[in-house]
C-alpha positions in Angstrom: 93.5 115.6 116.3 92.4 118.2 118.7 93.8 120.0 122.1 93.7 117.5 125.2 93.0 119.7 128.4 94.5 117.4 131.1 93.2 117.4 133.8 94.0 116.6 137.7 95.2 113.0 138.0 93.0 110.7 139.5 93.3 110.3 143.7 93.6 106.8 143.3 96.7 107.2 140.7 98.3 109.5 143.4 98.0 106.8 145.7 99.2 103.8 143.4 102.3 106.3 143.0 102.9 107.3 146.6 104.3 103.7 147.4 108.1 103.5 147.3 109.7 102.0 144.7 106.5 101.3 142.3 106.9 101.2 138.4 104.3 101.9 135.6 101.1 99.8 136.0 97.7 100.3 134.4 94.8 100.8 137.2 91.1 101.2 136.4 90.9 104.4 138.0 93.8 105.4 135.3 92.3 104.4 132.2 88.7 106.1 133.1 90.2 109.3 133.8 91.8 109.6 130.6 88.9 108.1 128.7 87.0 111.1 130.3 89.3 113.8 129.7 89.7 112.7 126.0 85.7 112.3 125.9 86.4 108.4 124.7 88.4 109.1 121.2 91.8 108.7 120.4 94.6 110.7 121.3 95.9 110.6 118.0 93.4 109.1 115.1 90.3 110.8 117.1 88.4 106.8 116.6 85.8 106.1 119.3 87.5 104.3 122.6 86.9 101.4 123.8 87.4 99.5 120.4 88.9 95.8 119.6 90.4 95.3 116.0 91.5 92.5 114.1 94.8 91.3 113.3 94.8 88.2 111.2 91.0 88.1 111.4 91.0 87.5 115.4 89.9 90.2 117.5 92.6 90.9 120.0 92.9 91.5 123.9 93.4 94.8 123.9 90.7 98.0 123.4 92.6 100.6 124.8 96.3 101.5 124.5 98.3 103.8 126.9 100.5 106.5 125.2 102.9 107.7 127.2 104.4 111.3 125.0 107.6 110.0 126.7 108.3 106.7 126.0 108.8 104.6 129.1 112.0 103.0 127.7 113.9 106.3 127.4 112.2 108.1 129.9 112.1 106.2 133.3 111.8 109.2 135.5 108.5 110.1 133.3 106.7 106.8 133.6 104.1 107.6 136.5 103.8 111.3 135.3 100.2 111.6 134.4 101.0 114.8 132.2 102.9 112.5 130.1 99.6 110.1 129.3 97.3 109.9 126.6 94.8 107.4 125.7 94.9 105.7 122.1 92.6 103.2 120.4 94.4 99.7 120.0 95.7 100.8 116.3 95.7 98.1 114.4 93.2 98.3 110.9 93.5 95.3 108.7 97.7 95.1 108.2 98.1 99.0 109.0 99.6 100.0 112.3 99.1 103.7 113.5 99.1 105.7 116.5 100.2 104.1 119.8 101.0 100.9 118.4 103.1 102.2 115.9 105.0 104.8 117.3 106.3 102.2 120.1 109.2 103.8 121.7 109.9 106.3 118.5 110.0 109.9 119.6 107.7 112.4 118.1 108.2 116.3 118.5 104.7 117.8 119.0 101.5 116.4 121.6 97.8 117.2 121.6 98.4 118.3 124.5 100.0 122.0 123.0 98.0 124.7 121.4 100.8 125.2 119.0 100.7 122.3 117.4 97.1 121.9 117.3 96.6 125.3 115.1 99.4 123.8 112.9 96.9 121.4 111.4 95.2 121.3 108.3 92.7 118.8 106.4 91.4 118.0 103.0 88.1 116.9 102.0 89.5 113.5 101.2 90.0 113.2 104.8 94.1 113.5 104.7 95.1 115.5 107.9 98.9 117.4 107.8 100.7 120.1 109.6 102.4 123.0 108.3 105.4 121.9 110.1 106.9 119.9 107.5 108.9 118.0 110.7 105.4 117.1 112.8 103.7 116.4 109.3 106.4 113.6 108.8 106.6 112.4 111.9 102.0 112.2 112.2 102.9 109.8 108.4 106.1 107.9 109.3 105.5 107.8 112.9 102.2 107.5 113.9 100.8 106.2 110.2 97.6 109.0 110.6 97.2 108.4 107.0 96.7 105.0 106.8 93.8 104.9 103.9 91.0 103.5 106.2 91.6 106.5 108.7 91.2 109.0 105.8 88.0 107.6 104.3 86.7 107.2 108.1 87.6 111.0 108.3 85.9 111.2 104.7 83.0 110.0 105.5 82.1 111.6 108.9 83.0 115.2 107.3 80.5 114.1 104.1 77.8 113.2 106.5 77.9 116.7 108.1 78.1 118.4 105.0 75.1 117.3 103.9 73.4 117.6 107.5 74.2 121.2 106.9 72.7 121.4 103.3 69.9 119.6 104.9 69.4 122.4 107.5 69.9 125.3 105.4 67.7 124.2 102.9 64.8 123.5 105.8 65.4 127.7 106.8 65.2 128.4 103.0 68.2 129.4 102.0 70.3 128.6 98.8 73.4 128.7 100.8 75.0 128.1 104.4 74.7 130.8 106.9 76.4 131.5 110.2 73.8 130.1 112.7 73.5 126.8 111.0 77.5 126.5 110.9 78.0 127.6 115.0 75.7 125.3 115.6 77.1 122.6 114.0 80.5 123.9 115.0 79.4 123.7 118.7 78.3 120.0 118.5 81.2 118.3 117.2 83.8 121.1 119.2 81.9 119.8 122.7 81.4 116.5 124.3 77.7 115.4 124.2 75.8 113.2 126.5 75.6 109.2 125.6 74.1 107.7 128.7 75.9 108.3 131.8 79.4 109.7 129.9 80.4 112.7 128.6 82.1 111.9 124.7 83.4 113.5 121.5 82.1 112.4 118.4 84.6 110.3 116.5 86.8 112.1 114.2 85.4 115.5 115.3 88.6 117.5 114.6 88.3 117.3 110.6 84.5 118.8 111.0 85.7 121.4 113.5 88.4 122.6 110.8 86.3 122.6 107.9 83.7 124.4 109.7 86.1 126.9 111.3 87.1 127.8 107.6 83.9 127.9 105.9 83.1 130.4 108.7 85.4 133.0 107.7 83.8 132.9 104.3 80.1 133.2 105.1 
């Protein structure tokens, strides 16, 4: 995961909540403010939004999910606060639940939405992501399934790329091992949304390569 800066809620959300009496109810406008406030990846798993998975080999309706920190059910008076919205890819991967879909109405006691948390988290290099809170790291497994095995090889195989992007860079400048230049660089491409057409997006599991990075800087 990393930090989610919200931002101010869409004009046209204001407006869908201004009328009396409404209740929760996706609009456009809604969904493409989070998408571009999250730069199009997951709340939780970081995978690239929109995406359709499978479940029983069909591909289903849905490519985006809702979160809302606050579930709905228990929290009526929190349903239409935009603070309390996060966007989550469908969640389904072969018969493995996570994020969103999984969580349901379940409550969990951290967000990407707090600092906190956020510097709480830790990876390995086989692409298994935990907390050093030992009540958040159960809740990211039993709750939101963040270690589902596909999720950890994605999160595998992205941080291998970079790794050898790196070697590959060092080794153009020369030298036998990694330096500071070549690691900020890196560090500021997968820390930053980047341009893909007319949107602004996060590269897929990004967090894992900022951590890594982050660490191997204190030891160059």
């Amino acid at each position: 995961m990393i930090l989610i800066n919200k931002k101010r809620e869409p004009k046209a959300w204001t407006k869908y909540c201004s009328t009396p009496g409404v209740t929760y109810q996706s609009i456009p406008e809604l969904v493409k403010a989070l998408l571009e406030e999250q730069g199009y990846i997951c709340a939780y798993c970081m995978r690239r939004i929109p995406t359709r998975d499978k479940i029983e080999g069909k591909l289903t309706s849905e490519d985006h999910r809702i979160e809302h920190i606050k579930c709905r059910e228990n929290y009526k008076n929190l349903q239409l606060k935009y603070n309390n919205m996060l966007i989550c890819c469908p969640g389904h991967i072969k018969d493995d639940e996570h994020c969103d879909r999984k969580k349901d109405d379940q409550e969990i006691s951290f967000s990407p939405l707090d600092p906190v948390f956020i510097n709480t988290l830790t990876y390995t290099s086989a692409g298994i992501i935990a907390s050093s809170n030992p009540v958040y790291n159960e809740e990211m497994n039993s709750i939101l399934n963040l270690n589902t095995s596909l999720l950890v090889l994605n999160r595998k195989a992205v941080l291998s790329e970079v790794i050898q992007k790196i070697n590959q860079v060092c080794k153009k400048k020369g030298k036998g091992k990694w330096d500071k230049s070549a690691l900020n660089s890196f560090l500021k491409k997968y820390k930053n949304k980047h341009n893909e057409g007319d949107k602004q997006k996060y590269y897929p599991y990004c967090g894992i390569v900022v951590w890594y990075i982050q660490k191997k800087l204190n030891t160059v």
